[in-house]
C-alpha positions in Angstrom: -26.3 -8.1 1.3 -28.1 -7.9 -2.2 -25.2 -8.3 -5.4 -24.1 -4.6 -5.8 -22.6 -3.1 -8.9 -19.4 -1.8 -8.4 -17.2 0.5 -10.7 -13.7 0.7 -10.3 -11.8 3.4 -11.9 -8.3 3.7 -12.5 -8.0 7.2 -14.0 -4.5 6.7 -14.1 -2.1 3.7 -13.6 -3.7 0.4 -12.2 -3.6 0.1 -9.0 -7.1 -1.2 -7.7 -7.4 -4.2 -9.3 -7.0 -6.9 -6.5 -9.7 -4.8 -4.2 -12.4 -5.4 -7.5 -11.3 -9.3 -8.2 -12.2 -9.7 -4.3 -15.3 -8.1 -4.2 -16.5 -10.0 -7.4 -15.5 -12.9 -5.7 -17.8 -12.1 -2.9 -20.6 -12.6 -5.7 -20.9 -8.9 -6.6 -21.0 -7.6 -10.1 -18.1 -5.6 -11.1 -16.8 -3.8 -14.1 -13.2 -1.6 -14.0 -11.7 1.2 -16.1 -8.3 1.9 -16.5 -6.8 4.7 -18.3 -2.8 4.4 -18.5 -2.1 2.5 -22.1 0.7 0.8 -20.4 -1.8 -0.8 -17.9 -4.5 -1.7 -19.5 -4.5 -5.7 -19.3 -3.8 -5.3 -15.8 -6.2 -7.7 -13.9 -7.4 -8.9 -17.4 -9.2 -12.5 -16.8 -9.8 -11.7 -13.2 -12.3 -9.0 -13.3 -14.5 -7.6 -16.0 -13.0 -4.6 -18.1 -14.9 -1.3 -19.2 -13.1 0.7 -22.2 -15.8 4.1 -20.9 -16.3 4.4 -17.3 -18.4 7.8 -18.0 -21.1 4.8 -20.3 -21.2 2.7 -17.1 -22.3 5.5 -13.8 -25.6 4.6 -14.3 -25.1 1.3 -14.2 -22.9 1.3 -11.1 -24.6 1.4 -7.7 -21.0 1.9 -6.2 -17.9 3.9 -8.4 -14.9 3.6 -6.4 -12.0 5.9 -7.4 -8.8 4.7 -6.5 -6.1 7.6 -6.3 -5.9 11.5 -6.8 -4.2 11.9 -10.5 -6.0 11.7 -13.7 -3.4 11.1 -16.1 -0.2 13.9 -14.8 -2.9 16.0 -13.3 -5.0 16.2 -9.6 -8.2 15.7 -10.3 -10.3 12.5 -9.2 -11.6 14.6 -6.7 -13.1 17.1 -8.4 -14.9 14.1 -10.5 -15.9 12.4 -7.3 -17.7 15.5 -5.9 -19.3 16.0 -8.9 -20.8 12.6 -9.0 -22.3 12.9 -5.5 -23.8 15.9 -6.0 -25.7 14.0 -8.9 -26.6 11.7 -6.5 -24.1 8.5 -6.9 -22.3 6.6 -4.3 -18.7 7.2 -4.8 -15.8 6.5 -2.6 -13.3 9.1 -3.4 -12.1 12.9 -2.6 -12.6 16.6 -3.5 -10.4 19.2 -4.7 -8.9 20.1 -1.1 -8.1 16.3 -0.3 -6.7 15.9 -3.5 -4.9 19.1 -2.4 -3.6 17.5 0.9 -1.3 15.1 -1.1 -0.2 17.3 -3.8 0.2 20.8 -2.3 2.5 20.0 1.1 2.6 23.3 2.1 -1.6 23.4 2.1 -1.7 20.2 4.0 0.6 22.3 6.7 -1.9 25.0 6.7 -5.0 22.3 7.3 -3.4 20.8 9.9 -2.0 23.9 12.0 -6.0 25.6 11.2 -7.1 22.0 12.8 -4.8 22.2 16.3 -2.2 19.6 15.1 1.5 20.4 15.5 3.7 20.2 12.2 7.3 20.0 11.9 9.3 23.2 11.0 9.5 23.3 7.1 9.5 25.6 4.0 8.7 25.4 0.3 11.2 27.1 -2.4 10.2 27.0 -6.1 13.7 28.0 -6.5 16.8 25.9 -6.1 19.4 28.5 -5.1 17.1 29.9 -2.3 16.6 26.2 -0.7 20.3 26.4 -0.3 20.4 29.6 0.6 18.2 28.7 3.2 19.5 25.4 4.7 23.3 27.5 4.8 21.7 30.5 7.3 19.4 27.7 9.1 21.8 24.6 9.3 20.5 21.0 10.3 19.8 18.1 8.7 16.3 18.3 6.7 14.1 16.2 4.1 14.0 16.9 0.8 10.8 15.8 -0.5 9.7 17.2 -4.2 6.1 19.3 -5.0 3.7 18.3 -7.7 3.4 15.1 -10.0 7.7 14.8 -9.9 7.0 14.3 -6.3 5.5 10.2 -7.5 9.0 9.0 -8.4 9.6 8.3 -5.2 13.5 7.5 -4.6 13.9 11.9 -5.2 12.6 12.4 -1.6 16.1 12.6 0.5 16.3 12.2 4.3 19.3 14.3 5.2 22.2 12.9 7.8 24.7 16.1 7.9 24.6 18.0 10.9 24.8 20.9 8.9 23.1 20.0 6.1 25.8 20.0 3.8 24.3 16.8 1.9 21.0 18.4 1.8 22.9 20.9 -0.4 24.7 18.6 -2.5 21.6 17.5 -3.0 19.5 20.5 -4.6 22.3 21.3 -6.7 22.3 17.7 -8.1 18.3 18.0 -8.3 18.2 21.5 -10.0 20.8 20.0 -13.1 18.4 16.6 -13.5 15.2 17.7 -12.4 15.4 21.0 -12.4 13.1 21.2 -15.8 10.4 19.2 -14.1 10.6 19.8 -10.0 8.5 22.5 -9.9 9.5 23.0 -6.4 10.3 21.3 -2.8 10.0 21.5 0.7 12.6 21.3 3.5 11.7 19.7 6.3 13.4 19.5 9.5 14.5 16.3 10.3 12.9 14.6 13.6 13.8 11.3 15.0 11.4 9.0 16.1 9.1 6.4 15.7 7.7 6.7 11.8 4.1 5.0 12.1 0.8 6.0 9.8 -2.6 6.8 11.3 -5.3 5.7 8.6 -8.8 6.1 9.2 -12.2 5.3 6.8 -14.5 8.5 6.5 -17.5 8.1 5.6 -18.5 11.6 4.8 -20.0 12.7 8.3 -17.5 10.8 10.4 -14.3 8.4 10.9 -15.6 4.9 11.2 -14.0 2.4 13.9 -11.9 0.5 14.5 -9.0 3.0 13.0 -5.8 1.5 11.5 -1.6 2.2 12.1 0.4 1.0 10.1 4.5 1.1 9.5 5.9 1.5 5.7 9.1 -0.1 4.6 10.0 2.5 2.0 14.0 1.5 1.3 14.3 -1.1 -1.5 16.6 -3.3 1.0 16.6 -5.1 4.4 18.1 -2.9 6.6 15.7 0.3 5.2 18.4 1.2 2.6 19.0 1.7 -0.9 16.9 3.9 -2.8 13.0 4.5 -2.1 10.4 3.1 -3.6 6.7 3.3 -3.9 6.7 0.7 -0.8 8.2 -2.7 -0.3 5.9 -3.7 2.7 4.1 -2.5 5.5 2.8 -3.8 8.7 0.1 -3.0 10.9 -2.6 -3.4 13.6 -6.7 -1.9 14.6 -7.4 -0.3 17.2 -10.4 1.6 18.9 -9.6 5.8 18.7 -6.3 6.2 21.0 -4.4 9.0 22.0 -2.6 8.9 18.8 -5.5 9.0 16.3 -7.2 12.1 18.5 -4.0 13.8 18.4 -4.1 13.6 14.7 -6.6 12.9 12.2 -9.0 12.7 15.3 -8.7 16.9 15.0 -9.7 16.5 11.3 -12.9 14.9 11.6 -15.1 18.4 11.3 -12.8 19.3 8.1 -13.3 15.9 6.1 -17.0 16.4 6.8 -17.2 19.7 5.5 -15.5 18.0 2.7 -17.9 15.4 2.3 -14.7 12.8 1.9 -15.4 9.1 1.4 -12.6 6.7 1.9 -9.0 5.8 3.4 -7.4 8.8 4.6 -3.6 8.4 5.8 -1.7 10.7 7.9 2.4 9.8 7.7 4.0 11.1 11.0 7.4 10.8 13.2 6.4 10.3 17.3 8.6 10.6 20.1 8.6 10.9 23.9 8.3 14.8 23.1 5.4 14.6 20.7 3.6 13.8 17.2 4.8 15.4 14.0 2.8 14.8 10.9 5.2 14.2 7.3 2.2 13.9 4.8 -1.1 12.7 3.8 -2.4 10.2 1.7 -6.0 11.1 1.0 -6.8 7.9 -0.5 -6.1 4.2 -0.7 -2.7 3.4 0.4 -0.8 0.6 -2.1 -0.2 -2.1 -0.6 -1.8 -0.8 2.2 -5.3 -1.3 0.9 -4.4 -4.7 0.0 -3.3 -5.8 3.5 -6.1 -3.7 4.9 -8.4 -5.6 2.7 -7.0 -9.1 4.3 -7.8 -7.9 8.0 -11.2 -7.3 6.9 -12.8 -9.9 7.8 -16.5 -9.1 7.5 -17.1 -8.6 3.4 -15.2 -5.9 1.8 -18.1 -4.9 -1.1 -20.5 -4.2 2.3 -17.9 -2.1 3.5 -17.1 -0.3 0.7 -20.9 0.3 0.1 -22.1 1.0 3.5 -19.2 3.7 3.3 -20.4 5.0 0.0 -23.8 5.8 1.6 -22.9 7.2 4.8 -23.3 4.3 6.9 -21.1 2.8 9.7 -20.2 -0.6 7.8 -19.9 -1.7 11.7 -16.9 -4.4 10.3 -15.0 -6.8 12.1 -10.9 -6.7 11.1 -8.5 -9.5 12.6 -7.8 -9.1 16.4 -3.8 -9.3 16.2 -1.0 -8.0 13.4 -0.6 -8.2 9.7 2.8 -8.0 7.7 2.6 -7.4 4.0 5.3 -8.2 1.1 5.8 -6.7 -2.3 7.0 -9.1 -4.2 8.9 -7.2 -7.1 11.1 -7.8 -10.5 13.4 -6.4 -12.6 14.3 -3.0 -13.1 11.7 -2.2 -10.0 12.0 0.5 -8.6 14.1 1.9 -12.0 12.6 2.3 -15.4 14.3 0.3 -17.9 12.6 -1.0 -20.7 15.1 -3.3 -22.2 15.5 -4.9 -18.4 11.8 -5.9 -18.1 11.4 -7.1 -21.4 14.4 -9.6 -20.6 13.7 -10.4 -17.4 10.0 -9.8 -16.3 7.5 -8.8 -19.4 5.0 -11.6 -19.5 7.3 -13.9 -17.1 4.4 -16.9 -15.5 3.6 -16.5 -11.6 4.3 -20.3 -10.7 3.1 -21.3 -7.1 4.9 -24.3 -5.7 1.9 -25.6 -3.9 0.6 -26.3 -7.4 3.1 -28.8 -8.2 0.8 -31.6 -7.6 -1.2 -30.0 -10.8 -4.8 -29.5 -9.1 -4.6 -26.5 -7.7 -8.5 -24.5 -8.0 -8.1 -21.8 -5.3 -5.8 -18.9 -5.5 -3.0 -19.6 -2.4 -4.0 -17.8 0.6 -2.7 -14.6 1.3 -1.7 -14.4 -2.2 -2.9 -10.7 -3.9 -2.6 -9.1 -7.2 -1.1 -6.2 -8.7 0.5 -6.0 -12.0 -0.8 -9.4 -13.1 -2.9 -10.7 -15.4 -4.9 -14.5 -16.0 -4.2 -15.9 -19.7 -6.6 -18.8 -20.6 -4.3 -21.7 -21.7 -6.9 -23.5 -23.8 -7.5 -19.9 -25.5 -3.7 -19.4 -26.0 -3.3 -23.0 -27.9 -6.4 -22.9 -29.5 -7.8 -19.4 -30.3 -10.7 -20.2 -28.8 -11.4 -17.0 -27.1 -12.4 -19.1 -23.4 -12.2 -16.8 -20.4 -9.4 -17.2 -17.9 -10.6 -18.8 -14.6 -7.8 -17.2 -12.4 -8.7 -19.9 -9.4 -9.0 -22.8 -11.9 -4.8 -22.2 -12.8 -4.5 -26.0 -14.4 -6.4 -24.2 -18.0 -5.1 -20.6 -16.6 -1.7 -19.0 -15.9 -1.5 -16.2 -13.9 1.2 -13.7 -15.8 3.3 -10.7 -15.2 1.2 -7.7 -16.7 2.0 -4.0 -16.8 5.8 -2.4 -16.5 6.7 -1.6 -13.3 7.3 -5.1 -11.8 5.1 -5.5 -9.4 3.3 -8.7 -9.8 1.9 -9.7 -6.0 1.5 -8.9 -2.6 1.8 -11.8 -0.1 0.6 -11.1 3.3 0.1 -12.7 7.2 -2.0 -12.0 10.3 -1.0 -13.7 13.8 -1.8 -12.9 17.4 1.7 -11.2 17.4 3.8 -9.2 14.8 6.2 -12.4 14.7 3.7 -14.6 13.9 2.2 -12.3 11.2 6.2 -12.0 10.1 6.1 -16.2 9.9 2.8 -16.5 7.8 3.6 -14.2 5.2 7.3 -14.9 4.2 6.3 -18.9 3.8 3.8 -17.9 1.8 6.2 -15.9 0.1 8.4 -18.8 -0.6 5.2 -20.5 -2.2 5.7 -18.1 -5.4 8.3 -19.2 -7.8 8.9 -16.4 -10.4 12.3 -15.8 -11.9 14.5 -12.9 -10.7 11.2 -11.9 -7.9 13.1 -10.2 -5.0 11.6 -9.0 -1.7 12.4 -7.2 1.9 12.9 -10.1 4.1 12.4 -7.8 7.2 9.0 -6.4 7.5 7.9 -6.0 10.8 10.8 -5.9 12.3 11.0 -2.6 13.5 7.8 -3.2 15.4 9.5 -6.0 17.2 12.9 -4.2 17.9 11.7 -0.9 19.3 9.3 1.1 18.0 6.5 -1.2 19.2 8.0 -0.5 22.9 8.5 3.0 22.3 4.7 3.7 21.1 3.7 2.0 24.6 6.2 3.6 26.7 5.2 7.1 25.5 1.8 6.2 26.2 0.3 6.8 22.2 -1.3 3.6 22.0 -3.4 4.0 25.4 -7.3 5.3 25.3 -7.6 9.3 24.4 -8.1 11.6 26.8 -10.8 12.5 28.3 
């Protein structure tokens, strides 16, 4: 493949910024926009920055878009299909998949219109009726907030009470803290089972193979507990079409081509021996996800992005086996807290201790970016204004950027889910930052059950005919 010009734009917080510094390193030309002040020297010395994204779509052969919100509002979509219509390659949404993510009670609607089965649930713009409600209909049910509130992620609550008495605590906690800014929530009943994600690629006429499933590890700590969090780690495998894709985002394929819809497209769901029950969609790059994705890839990522762009089948070749992926995080993460991450995290250097013999030129492998930045050592001691060199790290230190403390994802493939388990965590011992904490179980859940379970209930076997 010809070097292709890629834009990547971060309408809102950073979040795309490993995905660009691979493709450039693939010999690609790149530029990337980010919007969010707070972000902005994200990725700074390992990709090249763009203060107007609008100045450079002419440029761009390729303008990836890398989540739904445009500052506090949906709308990446609606620029996306805009943009194709004038003729550009752009891997991003519309107004209804941007929809899917923000509006749970219209993904419901797509789904059921689609012939999949949804979970019994209910959305109340008003606190007092959501009790109301879980008092005459008793059971344990998740909480999980509408709109942009719906982002901080440790306000979704997965009820335990039998009869929902917790659930109720609950919304009377929520209406006196959040009541000002929650402008509503559904109540879901809760189903027990096997939580896995079905993630395909679309490339605006179809789903291209092979399809992905992956497991989040939400809970701050081992053990899935502790508050929730954007994600912690997530592990996953390919597959040709199964039972479980057709029964799911299979049934979707004629409504994302309507849509025209170019890019990841996740569909959260609980499975058990009685059936699949979607939670929720993410209509767009998944985070980690897309960086562990990105690592089972391995054909080149910038032809696959591009061929899906276009309308092609980028006809890829991902690693035959299982991946685990860790977040490696720092103080106050998941919390905001300024005075915390000034003190403990703000600027803090990402040491690797494979470097310690001082000639270190690659980046270690496995070893993926997100809120960090390259500072050119020369340039810091002498002014001289030298670029940083982010695989050179003896003139250039790879920093904590950003302030949400996530620095790095470290990931692992192997033939089995163990394996992939024992690649990843010692490469996570390979990065020495202060205070960095992690899961130290991902995978597991494959390995003690739900792996077993998937097979027994015969999800993971060829669709029918």
């Amino acid at each position: 493949m010809e070097p292709t010009k890629f834009l990547f734009v971060s309408a809102d917080a950073a979040l795309i910024g490993d995905v660009a510094w691979q493709v450039r390193e693939e010999g690609h030309d790149v530029k990337y926009y980010i919007e969010a002040d707070s972000d902005k020297e994200i990725a700074d010395g390992f990709v090249p920055k763009t203060d107007d994204w609008e100045a450079e779509v002419e440029w761009a052969d390729v303008i990836v878009f890398d989540d739904i919100w445009v500052g506090s509002d949906v709308g990446t979509g609606a620029i996306a299909e805009e943009l194709r219509a004038d003729g550009h390659a752009v891997v991003g949404g519309t107004p209804n998949t941007d929809r899917l993510e923000e509006d749970r009670g219209y993904a419901m609607e797509v789904l059921e219109e689609n012939g999949v089965n949804t979970i019994d649930h209910e959305e109340f713009t008003d606190f007092q009726a959501g009790i109301q409600h879980v008092k005459e209909n008793p059971g344990p049910y998740v909480v999980k907030p509408l709109g942009e509130v719906q982002n901080v992620k440790r306000l979704l609550y997965v009820g335990n009470d039998d009869d929902g008495s917790d659930v109720v605590d609950v919304l009377r906690a929520y209406e006196k803290a959040w009541g000002h800014r929650m402008k509503g929530f559904q109540l879901q009943r809760k189903v027990e089972g096997v939580e896995v994600a079905v993630c395909g690629f679309f490339n605006g006429n179809e789903f291209v193979e092979p399809v992905n499933f992956n497991f989040e590890h939400k809970r701050l700590f081992p053990g899935n507990i502790g508050p929730s969090t954007g994600e912690m780690g997530t592990s996953m495998f390919w597959s040709r079409r199964n039972d479980l894709f057709e029964r799911t985002l299979g049934r979707m394929e004629g409504w994302l081509a309507d849509e025209g819809y170019v890019g990841s497209i996740d569909l959260n769901c609980i499975v058990n021996d009685t059936g699949v029950y979607p939670l929720e969609f993410t209509p767009r790059f998944g985070y980690p996800t897309i960086t562990l994705q990105e690592e089972a890839i391995e054909s080149s990522t910038g032809e696959f992005f591009a061929a899906l762009a276009n309308g092609r089948d980028p006809e890829f070749e991902v690693h035959d086996g299982y991946q685990v992926g860790v977040r490696v995080v720092l103080p106050p993460f998941p919390f905001d807290d300024e005075a915390t991450y000034d003190e403990n995290s703000r600027n803090a250097a990402i040491v690797f201790d494979s470097d310690a013999d001082g000639g270190a030129t690659t980046p270690p492998p496995g070893v993926h970016i997100e809120d960090a930045k390259c500072v050119s050592l020369r340039d810091t001691e002498s002014g001289s204004g030298e670029p940083c060199d982010p695989r050179a790290r003896v003139d250039g230190q790879w920093r904590v950027a950003g302030e949400s403390g996530m620095p790095l994802v470290v990931t692992g493939k192997g033939e089995t889910m163990r394996e992939a388990q024992a690649q990843a965590y010692e490469r996570v011992e390979d990065v020495l930052i202060p205070n960095l904490y992690y899961r130290d179980d991902i995978g597991d859940r494959w390995v003690e059950g739900d792996g077993d379970r998937l097979q027994a209930w015969d999800y993971l076997g060829p669709a029918d005919e």
